[in-house]
C-alpha positions in Angstrom: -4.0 17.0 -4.0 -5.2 14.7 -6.4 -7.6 15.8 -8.4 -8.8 12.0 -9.8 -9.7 10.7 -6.5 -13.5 9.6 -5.6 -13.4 7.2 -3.2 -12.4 9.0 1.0 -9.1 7.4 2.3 -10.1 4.5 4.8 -10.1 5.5 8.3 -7.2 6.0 10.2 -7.0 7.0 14.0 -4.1 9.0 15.6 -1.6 6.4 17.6 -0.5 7.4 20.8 3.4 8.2 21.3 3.8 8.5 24.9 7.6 10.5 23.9 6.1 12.7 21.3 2.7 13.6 23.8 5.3 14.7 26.1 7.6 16.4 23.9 4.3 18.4 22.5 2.9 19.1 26.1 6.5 20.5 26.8 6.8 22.9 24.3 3.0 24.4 24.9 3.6 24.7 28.5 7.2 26.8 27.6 4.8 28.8 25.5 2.5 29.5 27.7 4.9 30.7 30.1 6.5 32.5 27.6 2.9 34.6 26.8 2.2 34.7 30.5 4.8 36.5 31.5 4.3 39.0 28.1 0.5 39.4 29.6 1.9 40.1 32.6 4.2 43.0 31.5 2.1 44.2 29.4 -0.6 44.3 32.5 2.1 45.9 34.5 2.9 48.7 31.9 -0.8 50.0 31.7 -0.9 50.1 35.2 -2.7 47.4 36.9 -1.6 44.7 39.7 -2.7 41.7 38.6 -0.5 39.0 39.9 1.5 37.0 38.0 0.0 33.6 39.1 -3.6 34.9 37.0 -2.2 35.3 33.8 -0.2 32.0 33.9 -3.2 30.0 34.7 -5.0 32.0 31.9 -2.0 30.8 29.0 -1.5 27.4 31.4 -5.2 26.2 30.6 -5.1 27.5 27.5 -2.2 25.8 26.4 -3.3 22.1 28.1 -6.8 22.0 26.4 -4.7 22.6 23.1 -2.4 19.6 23.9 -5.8 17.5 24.5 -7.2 18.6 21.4 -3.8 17.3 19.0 -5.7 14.4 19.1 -8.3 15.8 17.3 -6.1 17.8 14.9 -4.5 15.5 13.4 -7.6 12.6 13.2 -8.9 15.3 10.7 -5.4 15.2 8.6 -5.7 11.8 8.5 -9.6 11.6 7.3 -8.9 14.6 4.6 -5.1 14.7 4.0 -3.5 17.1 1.8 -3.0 14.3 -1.5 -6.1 11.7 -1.6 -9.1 12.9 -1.4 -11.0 15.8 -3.6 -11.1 19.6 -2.6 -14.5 19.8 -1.6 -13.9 16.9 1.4 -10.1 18.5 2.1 -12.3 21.9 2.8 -15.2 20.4 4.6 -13.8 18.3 6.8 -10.5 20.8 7.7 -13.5 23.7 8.3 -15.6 21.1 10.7 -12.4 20.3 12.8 -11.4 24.1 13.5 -15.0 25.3 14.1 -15.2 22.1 16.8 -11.3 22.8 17.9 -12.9 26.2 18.7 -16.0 25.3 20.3 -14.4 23.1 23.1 -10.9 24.9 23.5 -13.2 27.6 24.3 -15.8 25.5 26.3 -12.0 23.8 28.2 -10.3 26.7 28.6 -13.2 28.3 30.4 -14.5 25.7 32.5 -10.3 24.9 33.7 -10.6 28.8 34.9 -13.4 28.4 36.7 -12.4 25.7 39.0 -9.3 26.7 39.3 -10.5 30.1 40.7 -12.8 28.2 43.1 -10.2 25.8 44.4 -7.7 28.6 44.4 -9.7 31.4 46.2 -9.9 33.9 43.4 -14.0 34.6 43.6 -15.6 33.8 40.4 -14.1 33.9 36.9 -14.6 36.6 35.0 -14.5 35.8 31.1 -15.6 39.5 30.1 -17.9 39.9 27.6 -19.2 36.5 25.8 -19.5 37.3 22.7 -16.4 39.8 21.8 -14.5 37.0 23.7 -15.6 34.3 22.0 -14.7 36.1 18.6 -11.5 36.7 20.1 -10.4 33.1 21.1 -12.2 32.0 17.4 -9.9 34.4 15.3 -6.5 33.1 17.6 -8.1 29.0 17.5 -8.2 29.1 13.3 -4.9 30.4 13.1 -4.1 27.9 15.9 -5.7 24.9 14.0 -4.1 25.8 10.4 -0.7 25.8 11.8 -1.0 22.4 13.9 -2.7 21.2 10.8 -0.2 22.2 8.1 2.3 20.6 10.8 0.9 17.9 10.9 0.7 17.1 7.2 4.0 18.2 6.7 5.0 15.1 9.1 2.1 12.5 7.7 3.7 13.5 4.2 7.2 12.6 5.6 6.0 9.6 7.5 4.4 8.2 3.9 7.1 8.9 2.0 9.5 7.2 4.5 7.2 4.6 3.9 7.3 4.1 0.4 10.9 4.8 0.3 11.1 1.7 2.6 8.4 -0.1 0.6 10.4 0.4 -2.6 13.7 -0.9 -0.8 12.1 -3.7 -0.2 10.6 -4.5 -3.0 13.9 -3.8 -5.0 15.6 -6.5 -2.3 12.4 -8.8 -3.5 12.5 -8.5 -6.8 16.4 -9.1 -7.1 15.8 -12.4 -5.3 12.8 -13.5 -7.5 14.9 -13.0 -10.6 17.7 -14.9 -9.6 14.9 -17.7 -8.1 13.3 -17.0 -11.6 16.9 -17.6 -13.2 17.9 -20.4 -10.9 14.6 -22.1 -11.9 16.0 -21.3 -15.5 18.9 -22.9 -15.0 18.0 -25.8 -12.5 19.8 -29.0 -13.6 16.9 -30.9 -13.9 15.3 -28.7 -16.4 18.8 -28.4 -18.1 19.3 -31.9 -18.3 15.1 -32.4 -20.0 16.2 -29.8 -22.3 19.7 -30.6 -23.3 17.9 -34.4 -23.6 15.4 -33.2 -25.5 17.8 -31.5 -28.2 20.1 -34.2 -28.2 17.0 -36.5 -29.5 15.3 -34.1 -31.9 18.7 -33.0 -33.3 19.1 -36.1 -36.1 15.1 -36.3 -36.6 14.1 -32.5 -36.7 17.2 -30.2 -37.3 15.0 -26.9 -37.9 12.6 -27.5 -34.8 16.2 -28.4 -33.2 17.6 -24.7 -33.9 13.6 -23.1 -32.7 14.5 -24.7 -29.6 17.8 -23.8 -29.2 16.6 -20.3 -29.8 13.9 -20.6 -27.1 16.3 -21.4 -24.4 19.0 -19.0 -25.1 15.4 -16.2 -25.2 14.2 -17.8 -21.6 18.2 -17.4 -20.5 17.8 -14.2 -21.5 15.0 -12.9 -20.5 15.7 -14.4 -16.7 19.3 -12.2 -16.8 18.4 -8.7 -18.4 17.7 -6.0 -16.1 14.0 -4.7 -16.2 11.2 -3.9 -13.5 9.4 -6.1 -12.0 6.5 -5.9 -14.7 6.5 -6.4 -18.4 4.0 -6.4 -21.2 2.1 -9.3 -21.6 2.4 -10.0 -25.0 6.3 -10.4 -23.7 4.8 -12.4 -21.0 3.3 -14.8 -23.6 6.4 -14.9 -26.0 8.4 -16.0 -22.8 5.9 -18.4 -22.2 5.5 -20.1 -26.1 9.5 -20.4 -25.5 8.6 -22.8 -22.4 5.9 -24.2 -23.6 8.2 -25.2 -26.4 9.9 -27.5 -24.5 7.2 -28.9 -22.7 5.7 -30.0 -26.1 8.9 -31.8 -27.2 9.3 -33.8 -24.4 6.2 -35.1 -23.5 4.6 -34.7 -27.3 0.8 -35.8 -27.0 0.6 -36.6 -23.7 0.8 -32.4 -23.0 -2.3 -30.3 -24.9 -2.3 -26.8 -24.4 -4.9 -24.5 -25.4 -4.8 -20.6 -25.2 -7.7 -17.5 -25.1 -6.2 -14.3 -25.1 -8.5 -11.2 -25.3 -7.3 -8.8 -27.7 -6.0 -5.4 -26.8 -4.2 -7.2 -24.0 -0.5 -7.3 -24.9 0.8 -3.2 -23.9 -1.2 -4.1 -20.1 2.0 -4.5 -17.6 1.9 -8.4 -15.7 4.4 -9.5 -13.5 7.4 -11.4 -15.2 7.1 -15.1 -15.6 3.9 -15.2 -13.5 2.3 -17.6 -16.5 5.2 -19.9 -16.4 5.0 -20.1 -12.7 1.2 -21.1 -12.8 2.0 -23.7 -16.1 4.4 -25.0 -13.6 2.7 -25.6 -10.7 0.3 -27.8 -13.0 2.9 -29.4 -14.0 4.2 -30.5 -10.5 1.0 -30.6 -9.5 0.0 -33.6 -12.2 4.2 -35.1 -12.0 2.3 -38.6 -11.4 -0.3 -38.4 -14.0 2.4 -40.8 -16.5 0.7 -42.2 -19.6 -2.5 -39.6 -19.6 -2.8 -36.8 -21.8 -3.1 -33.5 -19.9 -5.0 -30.5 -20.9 -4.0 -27.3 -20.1 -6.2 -23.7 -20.4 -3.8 -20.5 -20.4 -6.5 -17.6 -20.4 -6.1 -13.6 -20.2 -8.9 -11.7 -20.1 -10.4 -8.4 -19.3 -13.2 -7.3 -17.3 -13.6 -4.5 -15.7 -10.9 -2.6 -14.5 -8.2 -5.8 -14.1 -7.2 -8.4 -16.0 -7.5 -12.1 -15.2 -5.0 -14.5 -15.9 -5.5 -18.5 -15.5 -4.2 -21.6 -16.1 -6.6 -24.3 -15.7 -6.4 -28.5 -15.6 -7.9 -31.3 -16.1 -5.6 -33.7 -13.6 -6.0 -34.7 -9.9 -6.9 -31.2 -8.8 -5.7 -30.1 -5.1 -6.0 -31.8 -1.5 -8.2 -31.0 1.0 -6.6 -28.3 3.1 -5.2 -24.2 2.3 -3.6 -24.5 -1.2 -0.3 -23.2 -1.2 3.7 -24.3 -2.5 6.6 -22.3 -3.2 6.0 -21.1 -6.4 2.1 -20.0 -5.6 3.1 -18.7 -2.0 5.9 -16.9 -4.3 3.9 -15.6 -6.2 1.4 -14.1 -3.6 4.1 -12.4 -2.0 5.4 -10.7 -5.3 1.4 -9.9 -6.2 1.7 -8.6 -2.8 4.8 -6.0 -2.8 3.5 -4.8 -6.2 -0.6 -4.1 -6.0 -0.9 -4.7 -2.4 -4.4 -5.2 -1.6 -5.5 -4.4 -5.5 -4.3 -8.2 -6.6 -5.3 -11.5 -5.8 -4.6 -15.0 -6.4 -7.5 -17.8 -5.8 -6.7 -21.5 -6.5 -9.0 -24.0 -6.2 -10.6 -27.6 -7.7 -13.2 -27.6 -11.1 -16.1 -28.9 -10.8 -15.5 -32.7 -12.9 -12.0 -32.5 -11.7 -8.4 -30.3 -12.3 -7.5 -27.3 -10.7 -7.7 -23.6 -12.1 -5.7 -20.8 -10.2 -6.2 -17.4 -11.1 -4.4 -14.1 -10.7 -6.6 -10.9 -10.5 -4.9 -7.7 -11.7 -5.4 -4.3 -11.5 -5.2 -2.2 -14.7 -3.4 0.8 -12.7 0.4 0.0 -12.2 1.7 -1.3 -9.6 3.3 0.9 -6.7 6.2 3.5 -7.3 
């Protein structure tokens, strides 16, 4: 159990399996039967007559109000499971649950006997002695409840770890594709052909910016093929982008102004790779017909609180009316997404005197295993 957790899991309510309700109500009424006919030997060998058919109701409606009250086994595994939530919660909640799986197992159990001695012609019910009786069914129900209950947390921790075993598949799968999309971007002929035209014209003006830039894009190249997770460092995240931002500079020279404000402290935090370049792009295409004006572009990274902000803001057309979205922002959502889940965020939207300014909120924790 973790020992660092405040905050109670959110709420989670058992889901009804009509195969595994019936597999369960199976194996409680072969129990039952199993104990019945033990009571009844045991009956039998200190000398009384009882019929058969008394203690087989007795284990019969045992056993069913047990089976109805799964449900409320396993609701308090999942509102105080084994790993999430503190020791003082795991214990009240787990102690709760078995004193009220006690109360109406023995409140079921009792009233199921009673009517079925009426209907069946028995007389009245005799329960024995209230008190000893209750004490009795209360020492067999806790034992009863901490079994079911370790049961079921040995299946919710196989069911979550199934699920992060398929989670992590998937990312993997996601994360392959989004480096070779990151790569292919890389490598697109377009931006092959601006860069290779870009050389070709610096080459006899500016041999030593020449070889920087030659530099940059065998870096980029590089950093798009060599194996890695799906995060990196961001001051790596800001090398990469200088490298593009390079290139950006020498081809459209003054009509391209960018301006940075890093926070300090930043660069060992992990970011998702090439998420700036993705957001400097998608200002980029997002401004394609802004020819002959200079555009100004903000790169930010910043701290506050527990998550870091990055944000690349504009000063062109801004977006249209309508959701704001595109392949490399919906992209990017999804890969935000399959690493923080619900921990990260992107919002995009207009500035007020016109641009745009999309954002990416991270968590400082690392993303999931």
């Amino acid at each position: 159990m973790s020992a660092d957790r405040d905050d109670p899991p959110a709420r989670r309510w058992p889901e009804l399996k009509l195969r595994w309700a019936l597999l369960a109500l199976g194996l409680l009424l072969a129990n039952a039967f199993w104990r019945a006919v033990t009571t009844h030997l045991d009956l039998r060998a200190s000398g009384y007559t009882t019929p058969f058919a008394r203690p087989l109701v007795w284990e019969l409606s045992s056993a069913l109000v047990v089976w109805v009250l799964l449900w409320l086994v396993k609701a308090v595994v999942l509102h105080a499971p084994w790993r999430g939530v503190r020791w003082p919660r795991f214990m009240a909640v787990h102690a709760a649950g078995c004193v009220l799986f006690w109360s109406l197992h023995v409140a079921g159990l009792w009233g199921l006997r009673i009517g079925i001695y009426r209907v069946a012609g028995w007389g009245p019910y005799h329960y024995g002695e209230t008190l000893p009786r209750i004490a009795m069914e209360g020492l067999k129900d806790i034992l009863t409840f901490a079994l079911l209950a370790l049961l079921f947390h040995l299946l919710e921790a196989r069911r979550a770890r199934q699920a992060r075993d398929l989670a992590a598949a998937r990312l993997e799968t996601e994360l392959r594709e989004a480096r070779l999309q990151a790569l292919s971007a890389q490598l697109d002929p377009h931006f092959l052909f601006n860069a290779l035209n870009t050389l070709s014209a610096l080459m006899y003006e500016d041999l030593p910016r020449t070889d920087r830039l030659i530099t940059a894009l065998g870096q980029m190249l590089r950093d798009g093929l060599e194996a890695g997770g799906p995060t990196w460092p961001l001051a790596q995240e800001i090398a990469h982008l200088h490298h593009y931002l390079a290139f950006l500079e020498a081809r459209f020279g003054e009509r391209l102004r960018v301006e940075e404000s890093i926070a300090p402290g930043l660069g060992d935090l992990p970011v998702p790779r090439f998420a700036l370049q993705r957001l400097v792009e998608n200002a980029l295409k997002h401004n394609a017909e802004l020819a002959g004006r200079v555009l100004h572009l903000r790169i930010e990274a910043q701290r506050e609180d527990r998550s870091i902000r990055l944000c690349v803001q504009d000063d062109g057309v801004g977006f249209g009316p309508g959701p704001v979205s595109g392949l490399g922002l919906d992209n990017l959502r999804r890969s935000l997404d399959l690493l923080y889940g619900s921990r990260a965020g992107l919002v995009a939207g207009n500035v007020p005197g016109g641009g745009a300014r999309v954002s990416l909120q991270l968590p400082l924790e690392a993303p999931h295993d």
